[in-house]
N, CA, C and O atoms as a Maestro MAE file, in Angstrom:
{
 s_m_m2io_version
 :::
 2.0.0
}

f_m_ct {
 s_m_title
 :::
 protein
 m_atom[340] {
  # First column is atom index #
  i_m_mmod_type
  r_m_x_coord
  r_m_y_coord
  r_m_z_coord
  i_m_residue_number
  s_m_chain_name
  s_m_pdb_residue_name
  s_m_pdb_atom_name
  i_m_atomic_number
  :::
  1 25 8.763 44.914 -21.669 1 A "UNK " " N  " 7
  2 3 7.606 44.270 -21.087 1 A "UNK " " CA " 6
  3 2 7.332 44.899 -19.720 1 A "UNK " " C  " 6
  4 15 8.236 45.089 -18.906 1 A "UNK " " O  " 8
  5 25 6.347 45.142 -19.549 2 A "UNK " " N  " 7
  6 3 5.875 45.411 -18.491 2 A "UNK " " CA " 6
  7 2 5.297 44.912 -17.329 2 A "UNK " " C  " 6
  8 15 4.229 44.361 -17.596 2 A "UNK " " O  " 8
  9 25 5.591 44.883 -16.073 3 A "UNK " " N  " 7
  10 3 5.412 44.178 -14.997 3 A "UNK " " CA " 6
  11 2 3.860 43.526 -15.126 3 A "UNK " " C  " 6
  12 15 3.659 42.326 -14.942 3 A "UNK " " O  " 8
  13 25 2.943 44.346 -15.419 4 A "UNK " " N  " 7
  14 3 1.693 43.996 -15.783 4 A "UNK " " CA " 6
  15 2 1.328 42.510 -16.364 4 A "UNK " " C  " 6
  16 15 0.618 41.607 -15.920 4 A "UNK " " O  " 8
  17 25 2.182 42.656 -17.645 5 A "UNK " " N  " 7
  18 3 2.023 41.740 -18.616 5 A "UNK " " CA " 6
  19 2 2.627 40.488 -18.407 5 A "UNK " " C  " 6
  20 15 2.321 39.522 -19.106 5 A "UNK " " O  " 8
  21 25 3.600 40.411 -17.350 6 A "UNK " " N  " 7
  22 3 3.819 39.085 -16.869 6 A "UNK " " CA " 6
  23 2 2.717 37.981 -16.499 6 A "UNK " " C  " 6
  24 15 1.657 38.327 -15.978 6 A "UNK " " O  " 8
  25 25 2.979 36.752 -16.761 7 A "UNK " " N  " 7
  26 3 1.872 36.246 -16.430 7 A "UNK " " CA " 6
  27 2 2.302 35.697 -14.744 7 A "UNK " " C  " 6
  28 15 3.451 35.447 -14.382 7 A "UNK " " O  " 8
  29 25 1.221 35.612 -13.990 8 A "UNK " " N  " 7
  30 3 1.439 34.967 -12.702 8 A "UNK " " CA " 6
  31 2 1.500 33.545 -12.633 8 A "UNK " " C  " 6
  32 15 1.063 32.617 -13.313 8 A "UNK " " O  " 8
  33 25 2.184 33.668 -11.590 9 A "UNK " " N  " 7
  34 3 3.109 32.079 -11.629 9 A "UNK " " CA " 6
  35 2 2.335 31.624 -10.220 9 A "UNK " " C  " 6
  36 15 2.068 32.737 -9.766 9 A "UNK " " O  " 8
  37 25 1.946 30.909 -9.501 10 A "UNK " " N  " 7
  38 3 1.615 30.179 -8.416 10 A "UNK " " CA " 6
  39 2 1.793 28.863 -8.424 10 A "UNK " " C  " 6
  40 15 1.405 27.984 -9.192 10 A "UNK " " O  " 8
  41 25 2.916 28.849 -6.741 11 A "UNK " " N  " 7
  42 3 3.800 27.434 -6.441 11 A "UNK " " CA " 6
  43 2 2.521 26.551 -5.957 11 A "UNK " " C  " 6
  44 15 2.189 27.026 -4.871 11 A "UNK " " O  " 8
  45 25 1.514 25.285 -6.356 12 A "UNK " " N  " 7
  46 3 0.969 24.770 -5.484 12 A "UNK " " CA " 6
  47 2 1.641 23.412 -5.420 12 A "UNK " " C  " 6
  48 15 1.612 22.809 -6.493 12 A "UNK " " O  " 8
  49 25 2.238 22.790 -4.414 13 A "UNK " " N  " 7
  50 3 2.685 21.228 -4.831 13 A "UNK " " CA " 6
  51 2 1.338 20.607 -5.036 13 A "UNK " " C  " 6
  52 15 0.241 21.102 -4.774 13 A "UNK " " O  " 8
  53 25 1.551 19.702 -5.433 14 A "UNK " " N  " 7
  54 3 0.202 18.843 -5.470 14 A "UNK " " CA " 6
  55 2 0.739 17.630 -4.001 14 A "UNK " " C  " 6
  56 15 1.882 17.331 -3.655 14 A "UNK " " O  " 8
  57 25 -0.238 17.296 -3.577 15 A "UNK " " N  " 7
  58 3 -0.303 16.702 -2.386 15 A "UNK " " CA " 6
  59 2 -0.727 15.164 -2.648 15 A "UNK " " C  " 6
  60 15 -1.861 14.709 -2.501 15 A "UNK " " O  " 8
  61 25 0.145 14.632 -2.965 16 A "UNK " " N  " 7
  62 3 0.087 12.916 -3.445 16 A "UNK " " CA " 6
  63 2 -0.669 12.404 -1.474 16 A "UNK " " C  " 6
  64 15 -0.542 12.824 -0.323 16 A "UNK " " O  " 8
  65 25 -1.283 11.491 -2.075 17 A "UNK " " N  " 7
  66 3 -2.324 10.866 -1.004 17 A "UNK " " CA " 6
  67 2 -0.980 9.477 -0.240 17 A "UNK " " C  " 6
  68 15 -0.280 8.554 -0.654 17 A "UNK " " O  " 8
  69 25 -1.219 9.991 0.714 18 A "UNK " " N  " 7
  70 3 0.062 8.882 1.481 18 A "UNK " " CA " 6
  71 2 -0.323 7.155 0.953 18 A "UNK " " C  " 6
  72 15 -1.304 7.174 0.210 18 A "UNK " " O  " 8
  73 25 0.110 6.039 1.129 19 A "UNK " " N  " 7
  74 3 -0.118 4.846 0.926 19 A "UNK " " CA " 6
  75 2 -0.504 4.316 2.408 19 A "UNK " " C  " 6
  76 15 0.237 4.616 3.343 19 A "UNK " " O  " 8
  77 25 -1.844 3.405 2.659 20 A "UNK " " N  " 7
  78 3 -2.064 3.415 3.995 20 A "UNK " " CA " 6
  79 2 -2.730 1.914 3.571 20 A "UNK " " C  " 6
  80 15 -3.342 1.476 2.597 20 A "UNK " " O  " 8
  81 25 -2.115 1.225 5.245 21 A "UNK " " N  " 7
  82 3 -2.799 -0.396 5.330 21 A "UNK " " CA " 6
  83 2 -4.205 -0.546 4.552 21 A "UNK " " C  " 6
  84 15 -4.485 0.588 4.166 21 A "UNK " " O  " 8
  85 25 -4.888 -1.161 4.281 22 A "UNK " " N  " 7
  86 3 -5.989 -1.203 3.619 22 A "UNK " " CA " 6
  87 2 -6.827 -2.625 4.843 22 A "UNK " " C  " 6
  88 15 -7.991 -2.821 5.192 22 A "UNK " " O  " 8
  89 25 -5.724 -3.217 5.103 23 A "UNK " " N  " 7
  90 3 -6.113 -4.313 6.304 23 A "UNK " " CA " 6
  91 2 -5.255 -4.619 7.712 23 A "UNK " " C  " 6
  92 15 -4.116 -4.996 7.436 23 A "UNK " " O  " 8
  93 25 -5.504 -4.553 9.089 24 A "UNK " " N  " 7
  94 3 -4.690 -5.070 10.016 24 A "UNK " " CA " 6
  95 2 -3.909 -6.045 9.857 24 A "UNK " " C  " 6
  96 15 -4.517 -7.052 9.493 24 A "UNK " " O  " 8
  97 25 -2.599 -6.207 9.997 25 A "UNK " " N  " 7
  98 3 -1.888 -7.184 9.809 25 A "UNK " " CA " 6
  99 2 -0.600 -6.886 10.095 25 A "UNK " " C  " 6
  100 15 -0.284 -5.857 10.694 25 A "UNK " " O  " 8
  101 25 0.291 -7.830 9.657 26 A "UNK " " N  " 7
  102 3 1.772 -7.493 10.045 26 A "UNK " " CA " 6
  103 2 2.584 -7.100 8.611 26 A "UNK " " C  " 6
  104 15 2.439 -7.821 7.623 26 A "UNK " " O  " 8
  105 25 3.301 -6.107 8.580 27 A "UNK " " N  " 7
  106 3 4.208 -5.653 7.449 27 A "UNK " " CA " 6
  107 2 5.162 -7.363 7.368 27 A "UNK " " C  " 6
  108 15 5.777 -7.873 8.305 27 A "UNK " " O  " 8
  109 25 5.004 -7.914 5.993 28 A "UNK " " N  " 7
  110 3 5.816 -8.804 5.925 28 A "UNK " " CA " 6
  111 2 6.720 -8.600 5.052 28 A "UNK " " C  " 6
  112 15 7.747 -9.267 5.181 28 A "UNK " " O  " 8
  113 25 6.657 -7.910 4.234 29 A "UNK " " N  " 7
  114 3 8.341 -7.154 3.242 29 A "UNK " " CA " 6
  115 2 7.370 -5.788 2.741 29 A "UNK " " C  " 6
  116 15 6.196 -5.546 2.460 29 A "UNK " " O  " 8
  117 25 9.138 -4.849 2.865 30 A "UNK " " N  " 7
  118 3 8.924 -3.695 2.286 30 A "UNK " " CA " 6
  119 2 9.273 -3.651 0.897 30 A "UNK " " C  " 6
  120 15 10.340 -4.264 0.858 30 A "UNK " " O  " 8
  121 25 8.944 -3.221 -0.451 31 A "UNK " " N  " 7
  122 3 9.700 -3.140 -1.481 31 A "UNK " " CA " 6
  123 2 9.674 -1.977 -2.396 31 A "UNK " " C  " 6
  124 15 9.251 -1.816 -3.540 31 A "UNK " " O  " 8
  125 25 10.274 -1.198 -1.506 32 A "UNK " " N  " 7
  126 3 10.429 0.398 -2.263 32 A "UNK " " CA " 6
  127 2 11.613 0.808 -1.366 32 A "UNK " " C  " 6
  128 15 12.051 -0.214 -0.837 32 A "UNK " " O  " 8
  129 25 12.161 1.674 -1.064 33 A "UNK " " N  " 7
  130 3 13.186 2.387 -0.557 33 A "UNK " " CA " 6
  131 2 12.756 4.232 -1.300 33 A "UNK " " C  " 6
  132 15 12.318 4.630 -2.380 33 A "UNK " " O  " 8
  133 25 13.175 4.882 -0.039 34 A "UNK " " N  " 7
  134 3 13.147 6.297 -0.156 34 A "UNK " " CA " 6
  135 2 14.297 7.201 -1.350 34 A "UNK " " C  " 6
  136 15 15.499 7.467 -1.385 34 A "UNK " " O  " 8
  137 25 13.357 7.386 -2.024 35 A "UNK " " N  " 7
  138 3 13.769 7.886 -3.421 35 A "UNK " " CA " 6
  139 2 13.636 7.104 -4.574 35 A "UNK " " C  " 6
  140 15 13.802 7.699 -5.639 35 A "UNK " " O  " 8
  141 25 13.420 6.114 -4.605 36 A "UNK " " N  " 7
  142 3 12.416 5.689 -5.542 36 A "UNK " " CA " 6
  143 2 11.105 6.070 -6.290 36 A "UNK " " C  " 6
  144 15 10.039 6.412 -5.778 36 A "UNK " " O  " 8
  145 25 11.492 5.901 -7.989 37 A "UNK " " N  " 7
  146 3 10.177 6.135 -8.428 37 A "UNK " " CA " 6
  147 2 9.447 5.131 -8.625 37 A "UNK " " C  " 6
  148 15 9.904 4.074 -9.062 37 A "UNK " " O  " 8
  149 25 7.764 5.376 -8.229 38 A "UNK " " N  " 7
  150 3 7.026 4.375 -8.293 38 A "UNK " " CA " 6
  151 2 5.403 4.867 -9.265 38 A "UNK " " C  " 6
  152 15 4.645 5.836 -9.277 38 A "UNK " " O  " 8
  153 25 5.500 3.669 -9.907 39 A "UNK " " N  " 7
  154 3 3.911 4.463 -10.093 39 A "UNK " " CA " 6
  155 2 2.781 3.197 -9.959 39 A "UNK " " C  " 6
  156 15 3.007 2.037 -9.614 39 A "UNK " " O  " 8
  157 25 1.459 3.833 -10.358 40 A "UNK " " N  " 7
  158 3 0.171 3.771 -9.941 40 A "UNK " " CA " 6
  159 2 0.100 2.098 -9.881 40 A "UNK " " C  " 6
  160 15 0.657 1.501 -10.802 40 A "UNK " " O  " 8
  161 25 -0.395 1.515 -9.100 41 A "UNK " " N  " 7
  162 3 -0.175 0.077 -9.116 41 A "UNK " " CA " 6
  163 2 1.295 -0.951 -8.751 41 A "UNK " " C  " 6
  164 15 1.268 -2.149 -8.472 41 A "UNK " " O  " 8
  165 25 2.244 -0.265 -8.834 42 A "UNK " " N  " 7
  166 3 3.319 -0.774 -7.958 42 A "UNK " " CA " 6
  167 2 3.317 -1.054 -6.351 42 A "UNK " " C  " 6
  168 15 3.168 -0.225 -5.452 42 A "UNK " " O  " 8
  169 25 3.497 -2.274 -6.263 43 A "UNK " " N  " 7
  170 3 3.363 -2.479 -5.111 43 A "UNK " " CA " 6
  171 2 4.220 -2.271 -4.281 43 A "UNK " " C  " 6
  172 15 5.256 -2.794 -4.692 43 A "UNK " " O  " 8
  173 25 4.447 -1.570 -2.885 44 A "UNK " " N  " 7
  174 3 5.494 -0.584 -1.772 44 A "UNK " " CA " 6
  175 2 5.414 -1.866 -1.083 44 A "UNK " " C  " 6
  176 15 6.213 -2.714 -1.479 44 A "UNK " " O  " 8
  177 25 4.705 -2.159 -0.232 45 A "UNK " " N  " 7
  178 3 4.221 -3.090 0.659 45 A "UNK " " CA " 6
  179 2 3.835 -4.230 0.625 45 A "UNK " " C  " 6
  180 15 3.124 -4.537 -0.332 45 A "UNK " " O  " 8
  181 25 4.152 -5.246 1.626 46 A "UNK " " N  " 7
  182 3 3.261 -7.054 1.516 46 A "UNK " " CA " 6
  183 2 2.646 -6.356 2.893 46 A "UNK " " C  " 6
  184 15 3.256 -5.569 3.616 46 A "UNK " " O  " 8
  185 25 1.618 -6.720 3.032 47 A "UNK " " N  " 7
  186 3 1.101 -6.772 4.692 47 A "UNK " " CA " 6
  187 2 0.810 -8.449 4.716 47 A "UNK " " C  " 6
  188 15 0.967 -8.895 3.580 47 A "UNK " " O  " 8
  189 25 0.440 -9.477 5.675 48 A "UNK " " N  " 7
  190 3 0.363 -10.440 6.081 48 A "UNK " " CA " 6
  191 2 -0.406 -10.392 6.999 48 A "UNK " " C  " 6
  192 15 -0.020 -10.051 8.117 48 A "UNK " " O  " 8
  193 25 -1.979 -10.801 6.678 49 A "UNK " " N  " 7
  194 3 -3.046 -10.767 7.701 49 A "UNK " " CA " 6
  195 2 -3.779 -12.444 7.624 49 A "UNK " " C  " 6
  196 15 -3.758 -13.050 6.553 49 A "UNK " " O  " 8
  197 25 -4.119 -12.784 8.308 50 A "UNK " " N  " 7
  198 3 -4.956 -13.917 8.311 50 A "UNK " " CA " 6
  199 2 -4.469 -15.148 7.569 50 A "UNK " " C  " 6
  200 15 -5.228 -15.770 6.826 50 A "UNK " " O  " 8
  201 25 -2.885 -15.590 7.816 51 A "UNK " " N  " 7
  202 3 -2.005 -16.037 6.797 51 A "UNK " " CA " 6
  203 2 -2.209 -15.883 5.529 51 A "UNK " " C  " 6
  204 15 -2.207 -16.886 4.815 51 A "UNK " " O  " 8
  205 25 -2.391 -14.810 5.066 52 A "UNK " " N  " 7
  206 3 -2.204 -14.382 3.748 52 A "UNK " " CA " 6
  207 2 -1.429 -13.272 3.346 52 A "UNK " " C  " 6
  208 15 -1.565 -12.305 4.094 52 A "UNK " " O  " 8
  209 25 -0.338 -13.046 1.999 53 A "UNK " " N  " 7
  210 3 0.165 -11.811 2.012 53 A "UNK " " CA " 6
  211 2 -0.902 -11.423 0.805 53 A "UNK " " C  " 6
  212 15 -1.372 -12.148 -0.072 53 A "UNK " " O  " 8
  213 25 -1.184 -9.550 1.168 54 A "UNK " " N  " 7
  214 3 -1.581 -8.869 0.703 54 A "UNK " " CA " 6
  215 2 -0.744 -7.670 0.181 54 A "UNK " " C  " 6
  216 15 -0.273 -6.890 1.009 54 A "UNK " " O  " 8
  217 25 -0.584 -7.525 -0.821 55 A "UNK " " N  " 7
  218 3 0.101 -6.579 -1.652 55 A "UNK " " CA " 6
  219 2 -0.352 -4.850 -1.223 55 A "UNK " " C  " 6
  220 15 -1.552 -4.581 -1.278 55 A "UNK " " O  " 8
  221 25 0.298 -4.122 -0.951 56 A "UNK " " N  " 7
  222 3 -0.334 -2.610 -0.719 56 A "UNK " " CA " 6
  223 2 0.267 -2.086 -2.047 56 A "UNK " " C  " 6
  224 15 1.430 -2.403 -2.300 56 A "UNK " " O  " 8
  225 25 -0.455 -1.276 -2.959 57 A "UNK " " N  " 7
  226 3 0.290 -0.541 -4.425 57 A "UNK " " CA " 6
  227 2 0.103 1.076 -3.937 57 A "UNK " " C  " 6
  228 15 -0.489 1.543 -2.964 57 A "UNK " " O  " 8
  229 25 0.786 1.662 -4.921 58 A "UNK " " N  " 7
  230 3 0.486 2.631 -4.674 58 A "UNK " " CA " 6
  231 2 -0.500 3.355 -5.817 58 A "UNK " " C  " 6
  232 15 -0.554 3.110 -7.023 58 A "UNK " " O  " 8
  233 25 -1.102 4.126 -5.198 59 A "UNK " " N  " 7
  234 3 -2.389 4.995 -5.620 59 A "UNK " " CA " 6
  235 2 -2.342 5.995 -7.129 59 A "UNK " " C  " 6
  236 15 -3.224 6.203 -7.963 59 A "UNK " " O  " 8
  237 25 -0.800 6.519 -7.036 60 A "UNK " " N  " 7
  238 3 -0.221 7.587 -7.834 60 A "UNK " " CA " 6
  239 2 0.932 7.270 -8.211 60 A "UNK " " C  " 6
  240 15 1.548 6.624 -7.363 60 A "UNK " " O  " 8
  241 25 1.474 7.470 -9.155 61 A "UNK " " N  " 7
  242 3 2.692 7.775 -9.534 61 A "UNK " " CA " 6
  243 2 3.548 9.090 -8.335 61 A "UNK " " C  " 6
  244 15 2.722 9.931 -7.979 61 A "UNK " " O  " 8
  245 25 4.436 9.237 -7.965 62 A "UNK " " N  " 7
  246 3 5.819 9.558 -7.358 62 A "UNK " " CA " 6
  247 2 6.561 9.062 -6.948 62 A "UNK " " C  " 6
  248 15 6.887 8.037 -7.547 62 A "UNK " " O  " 8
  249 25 7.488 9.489 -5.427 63 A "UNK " " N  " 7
  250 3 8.818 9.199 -5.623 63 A "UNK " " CA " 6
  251 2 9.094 8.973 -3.913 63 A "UNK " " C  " 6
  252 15 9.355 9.966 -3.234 63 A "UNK " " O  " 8
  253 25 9.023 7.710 -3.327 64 A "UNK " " N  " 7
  254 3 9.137 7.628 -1.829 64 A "UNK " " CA " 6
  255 2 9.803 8.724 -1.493 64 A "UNK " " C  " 6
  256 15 10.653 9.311 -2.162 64 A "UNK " " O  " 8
  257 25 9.162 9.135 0.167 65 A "UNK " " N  " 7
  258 3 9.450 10.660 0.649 65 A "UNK " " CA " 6
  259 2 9.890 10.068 1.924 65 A "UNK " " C  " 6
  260 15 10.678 10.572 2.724 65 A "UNK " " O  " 8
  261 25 9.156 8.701 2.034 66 A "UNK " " N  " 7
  262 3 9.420 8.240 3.624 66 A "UNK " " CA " 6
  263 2 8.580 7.089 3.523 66 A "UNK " " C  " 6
  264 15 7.478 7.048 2.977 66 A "UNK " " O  " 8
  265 25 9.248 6.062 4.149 67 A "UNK " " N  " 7
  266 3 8.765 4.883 4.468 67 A "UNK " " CA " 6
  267 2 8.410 4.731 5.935 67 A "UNK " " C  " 6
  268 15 9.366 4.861 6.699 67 A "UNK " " O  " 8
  269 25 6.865 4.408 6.653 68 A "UNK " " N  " 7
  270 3 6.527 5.270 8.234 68 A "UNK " " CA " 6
  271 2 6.799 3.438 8.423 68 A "UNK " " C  " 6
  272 15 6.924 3.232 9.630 68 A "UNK " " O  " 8
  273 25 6.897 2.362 7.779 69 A "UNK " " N  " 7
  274 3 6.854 1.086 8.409 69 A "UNK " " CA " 6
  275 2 8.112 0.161 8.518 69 A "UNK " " C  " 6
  276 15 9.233 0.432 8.089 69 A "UNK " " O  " 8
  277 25 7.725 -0.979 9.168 70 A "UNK " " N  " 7
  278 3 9.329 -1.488 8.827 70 A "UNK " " CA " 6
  279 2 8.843 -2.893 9.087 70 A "UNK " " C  " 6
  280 15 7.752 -3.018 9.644 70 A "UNK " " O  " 8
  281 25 9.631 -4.112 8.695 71 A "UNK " " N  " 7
  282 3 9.051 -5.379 8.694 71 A "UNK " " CA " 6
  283 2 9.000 -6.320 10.081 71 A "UNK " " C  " 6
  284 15 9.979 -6.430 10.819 71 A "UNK " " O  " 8
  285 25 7.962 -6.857 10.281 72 A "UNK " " N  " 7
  286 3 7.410 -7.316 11.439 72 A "UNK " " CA " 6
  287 2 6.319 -6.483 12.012 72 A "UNK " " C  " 6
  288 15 5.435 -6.995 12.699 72 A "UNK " " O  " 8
  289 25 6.369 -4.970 11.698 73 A "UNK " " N  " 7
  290 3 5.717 -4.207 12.885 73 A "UNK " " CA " 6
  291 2 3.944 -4.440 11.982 73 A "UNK " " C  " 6
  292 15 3.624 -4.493 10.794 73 A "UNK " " O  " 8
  293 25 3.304 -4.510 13.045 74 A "UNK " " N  " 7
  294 3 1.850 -4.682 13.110 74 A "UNK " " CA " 6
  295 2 0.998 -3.158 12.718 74 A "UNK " " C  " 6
  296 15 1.348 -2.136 13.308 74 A "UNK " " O  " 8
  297 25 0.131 -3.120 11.924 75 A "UNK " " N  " 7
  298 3 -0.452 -2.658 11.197 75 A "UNK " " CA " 6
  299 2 -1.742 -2.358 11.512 75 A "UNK " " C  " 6
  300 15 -2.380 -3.406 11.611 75 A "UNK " " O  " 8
  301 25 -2.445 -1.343 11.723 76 A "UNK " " N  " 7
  302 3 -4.294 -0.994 11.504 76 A "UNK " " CA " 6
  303 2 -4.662 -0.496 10.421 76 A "UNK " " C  " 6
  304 15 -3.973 0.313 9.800 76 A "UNK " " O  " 8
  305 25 -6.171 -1.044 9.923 77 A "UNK " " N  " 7
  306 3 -6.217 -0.821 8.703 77 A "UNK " " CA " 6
  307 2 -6.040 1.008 8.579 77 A "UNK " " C  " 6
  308 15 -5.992 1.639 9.635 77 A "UNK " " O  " 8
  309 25 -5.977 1.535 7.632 78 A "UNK " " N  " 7
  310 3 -5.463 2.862 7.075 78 A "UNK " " CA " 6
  311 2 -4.391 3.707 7.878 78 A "UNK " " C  " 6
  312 15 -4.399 4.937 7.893 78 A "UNK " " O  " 8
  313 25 -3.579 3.014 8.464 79 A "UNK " " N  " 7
  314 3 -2.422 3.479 8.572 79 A "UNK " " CA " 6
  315 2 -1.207 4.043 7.488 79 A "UNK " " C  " 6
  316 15 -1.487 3.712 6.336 79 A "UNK " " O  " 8
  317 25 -0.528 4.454 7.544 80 A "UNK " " N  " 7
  318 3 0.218 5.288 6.873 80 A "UNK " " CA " 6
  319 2 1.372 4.443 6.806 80 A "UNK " " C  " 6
  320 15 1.894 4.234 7.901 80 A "UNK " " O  " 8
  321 25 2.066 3.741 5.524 81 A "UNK " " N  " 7
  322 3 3.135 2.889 5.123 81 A "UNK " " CA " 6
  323 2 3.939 3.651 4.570 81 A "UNK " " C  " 6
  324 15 5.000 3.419 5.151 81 A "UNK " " O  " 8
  325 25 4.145 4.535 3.699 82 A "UNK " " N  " 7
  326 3 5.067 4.772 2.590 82 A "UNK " " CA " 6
  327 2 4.403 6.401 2.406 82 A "UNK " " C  " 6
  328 15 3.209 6.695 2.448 82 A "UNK " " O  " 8
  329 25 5.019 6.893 2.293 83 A "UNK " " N  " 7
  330 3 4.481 8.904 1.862 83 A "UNK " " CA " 6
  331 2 4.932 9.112 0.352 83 A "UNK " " C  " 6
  332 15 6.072 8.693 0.148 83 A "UNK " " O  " 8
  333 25 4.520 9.468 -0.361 84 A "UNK " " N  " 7
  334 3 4.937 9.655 -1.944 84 A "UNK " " CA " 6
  335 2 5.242 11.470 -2.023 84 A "UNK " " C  " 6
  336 15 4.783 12.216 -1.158 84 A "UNK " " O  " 8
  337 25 5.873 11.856 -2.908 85 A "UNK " " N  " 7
  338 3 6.050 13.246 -2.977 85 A "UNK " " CA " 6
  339 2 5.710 13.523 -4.735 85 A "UNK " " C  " 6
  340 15 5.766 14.661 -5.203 85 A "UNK " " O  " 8
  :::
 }
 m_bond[339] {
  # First column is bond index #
  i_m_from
  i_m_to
  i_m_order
  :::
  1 1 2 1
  2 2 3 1
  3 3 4 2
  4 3 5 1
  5 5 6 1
  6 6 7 1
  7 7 8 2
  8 7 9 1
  9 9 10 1
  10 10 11 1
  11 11 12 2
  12 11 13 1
  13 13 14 1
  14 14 15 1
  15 15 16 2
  16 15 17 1
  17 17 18 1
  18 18 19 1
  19 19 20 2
  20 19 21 1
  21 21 22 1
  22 22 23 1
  23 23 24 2
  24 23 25 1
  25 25 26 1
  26 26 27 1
  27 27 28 2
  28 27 29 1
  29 29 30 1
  30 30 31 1
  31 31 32 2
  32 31 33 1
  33 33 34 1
  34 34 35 1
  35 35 36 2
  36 35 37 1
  37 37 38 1
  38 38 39 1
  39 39 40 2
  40 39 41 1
  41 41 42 1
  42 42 43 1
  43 43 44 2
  44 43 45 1
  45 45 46 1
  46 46 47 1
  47 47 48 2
  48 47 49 1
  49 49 50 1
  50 50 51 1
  51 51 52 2
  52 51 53 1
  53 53 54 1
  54 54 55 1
  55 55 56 2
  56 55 57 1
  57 57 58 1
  58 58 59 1
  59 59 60 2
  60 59 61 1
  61 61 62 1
  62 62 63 1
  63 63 64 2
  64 63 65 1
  65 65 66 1
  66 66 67 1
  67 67 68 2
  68 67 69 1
  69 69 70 1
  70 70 71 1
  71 71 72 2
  72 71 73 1
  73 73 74 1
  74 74 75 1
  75 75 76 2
  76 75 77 1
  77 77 78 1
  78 78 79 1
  79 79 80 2
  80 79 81 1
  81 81 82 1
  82 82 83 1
  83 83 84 2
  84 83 85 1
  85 85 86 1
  86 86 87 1
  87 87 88 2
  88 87 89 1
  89 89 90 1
  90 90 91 1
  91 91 92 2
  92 91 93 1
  93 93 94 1
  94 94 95 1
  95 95 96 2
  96 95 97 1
  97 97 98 1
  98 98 99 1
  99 99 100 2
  100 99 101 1
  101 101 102 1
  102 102 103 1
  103 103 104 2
  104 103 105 1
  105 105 106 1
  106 106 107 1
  107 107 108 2
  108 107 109 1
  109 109 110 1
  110 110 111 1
  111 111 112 2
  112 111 113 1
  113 113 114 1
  114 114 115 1
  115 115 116 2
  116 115 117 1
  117 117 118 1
  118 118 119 1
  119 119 120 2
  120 119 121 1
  121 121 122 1
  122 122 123 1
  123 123 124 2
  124 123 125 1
  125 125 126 1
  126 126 127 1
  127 127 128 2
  128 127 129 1
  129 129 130 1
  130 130 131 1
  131 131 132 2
  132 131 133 1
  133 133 134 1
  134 134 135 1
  135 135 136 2
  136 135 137 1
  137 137 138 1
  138 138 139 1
  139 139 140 2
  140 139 141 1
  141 141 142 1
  142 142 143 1
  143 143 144 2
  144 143 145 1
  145 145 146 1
  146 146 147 1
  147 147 148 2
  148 147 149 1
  149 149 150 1
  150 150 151 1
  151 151 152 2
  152 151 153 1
  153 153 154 1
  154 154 155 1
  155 155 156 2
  156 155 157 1
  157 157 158 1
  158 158 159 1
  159 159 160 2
  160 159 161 1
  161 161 162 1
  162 162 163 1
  163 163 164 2
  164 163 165 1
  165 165 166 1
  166 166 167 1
  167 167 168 2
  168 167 169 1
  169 169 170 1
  170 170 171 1
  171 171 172 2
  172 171 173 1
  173 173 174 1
  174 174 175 1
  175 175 176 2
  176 175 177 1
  177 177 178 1
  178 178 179 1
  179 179 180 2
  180 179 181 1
  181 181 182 1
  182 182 183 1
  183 183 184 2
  184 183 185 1
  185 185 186 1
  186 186 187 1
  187 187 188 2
  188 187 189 1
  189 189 190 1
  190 190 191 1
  191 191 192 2
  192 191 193 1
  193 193 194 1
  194 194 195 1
  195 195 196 2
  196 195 197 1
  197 197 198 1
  198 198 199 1
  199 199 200 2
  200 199 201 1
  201 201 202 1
  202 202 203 1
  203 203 204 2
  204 203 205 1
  205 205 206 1
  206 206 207 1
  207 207 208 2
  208 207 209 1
  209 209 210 1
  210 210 211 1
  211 211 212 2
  212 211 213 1
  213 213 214 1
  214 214 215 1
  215 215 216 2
  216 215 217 1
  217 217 218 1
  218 218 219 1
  219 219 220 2
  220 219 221 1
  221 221 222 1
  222 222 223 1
  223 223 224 2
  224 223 225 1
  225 225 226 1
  226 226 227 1
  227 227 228 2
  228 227 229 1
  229 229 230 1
  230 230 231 1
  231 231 232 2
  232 231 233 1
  233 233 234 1
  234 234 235 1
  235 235 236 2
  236 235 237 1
  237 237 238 1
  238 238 239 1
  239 239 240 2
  240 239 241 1
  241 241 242 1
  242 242 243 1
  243 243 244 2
  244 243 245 1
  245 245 246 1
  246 246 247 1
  247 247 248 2
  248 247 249 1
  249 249 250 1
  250 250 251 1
  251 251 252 2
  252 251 253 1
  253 253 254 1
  254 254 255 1
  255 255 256 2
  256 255 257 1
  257 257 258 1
  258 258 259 1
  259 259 260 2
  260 259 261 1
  261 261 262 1
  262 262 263 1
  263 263 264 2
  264 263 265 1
  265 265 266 1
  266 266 267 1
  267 267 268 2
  268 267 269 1
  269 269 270 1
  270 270 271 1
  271 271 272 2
  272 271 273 1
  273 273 274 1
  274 274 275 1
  275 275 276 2
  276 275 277 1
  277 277 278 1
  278 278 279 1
  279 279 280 2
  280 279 281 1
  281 281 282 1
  282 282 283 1
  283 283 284 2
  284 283 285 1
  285 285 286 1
  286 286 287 1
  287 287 288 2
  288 287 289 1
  289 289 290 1
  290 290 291 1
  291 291 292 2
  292 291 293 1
  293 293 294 1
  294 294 295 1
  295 295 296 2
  296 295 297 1
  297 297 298 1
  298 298 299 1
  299 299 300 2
  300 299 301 1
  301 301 302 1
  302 302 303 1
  303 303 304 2
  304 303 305 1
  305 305 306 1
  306 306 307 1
  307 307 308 2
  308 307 309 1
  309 309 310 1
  310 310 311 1
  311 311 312 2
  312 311 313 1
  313 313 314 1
  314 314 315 1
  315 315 316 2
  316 315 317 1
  317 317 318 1
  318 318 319 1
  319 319 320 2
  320 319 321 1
  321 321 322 1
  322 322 323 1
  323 323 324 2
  324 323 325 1
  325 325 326 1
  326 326 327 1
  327 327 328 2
  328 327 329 1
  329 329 330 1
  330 330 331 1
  331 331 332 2
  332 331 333 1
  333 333 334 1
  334 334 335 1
  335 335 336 2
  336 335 337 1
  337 337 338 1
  338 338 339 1
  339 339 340 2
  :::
 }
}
């Protein structure tokens, strides 16, 4: 075979969309941990705004890369909670 005839290979990761507040409020439980698989509709996050908890899911299927929140800490909407890989 000839170098030619190889087919080309190109590395692109795909770039999963981070998980971000959807409303101001306070993180009231986390429920994922880093390395976890999660998919589309699983919920990572409670946020707690306006005495209510609100569920944050995630967008995509992957695999926590990093969790940017922690419980109690206060929240703006589209902030960055959980990073998926």
């Amino acid at each position: 075979m000839r170098l030619d005839d190889q087919p080309s290979v190109t590395h692109k990761e795909e770039q999963l969309p981070d998980v971000e507040a959807h409303i101001t409020g306070t993180v009231w439980k986390v429920e994922c941990e880093v390395g976890q698989e999660v998919e589309e509709g699983d919920t990572v996050v409670v946020i707690e705004s306006m005495k209510m908890e609100m569920p944050v899911e995630a967008e995509d299927d992957g695999t926590v890369k990093r969790i940017a929140c922690k419980q109690g800490q206060p929240v703006s909407e589209g902030d960055t909670l959980v990073v998926l890989e």
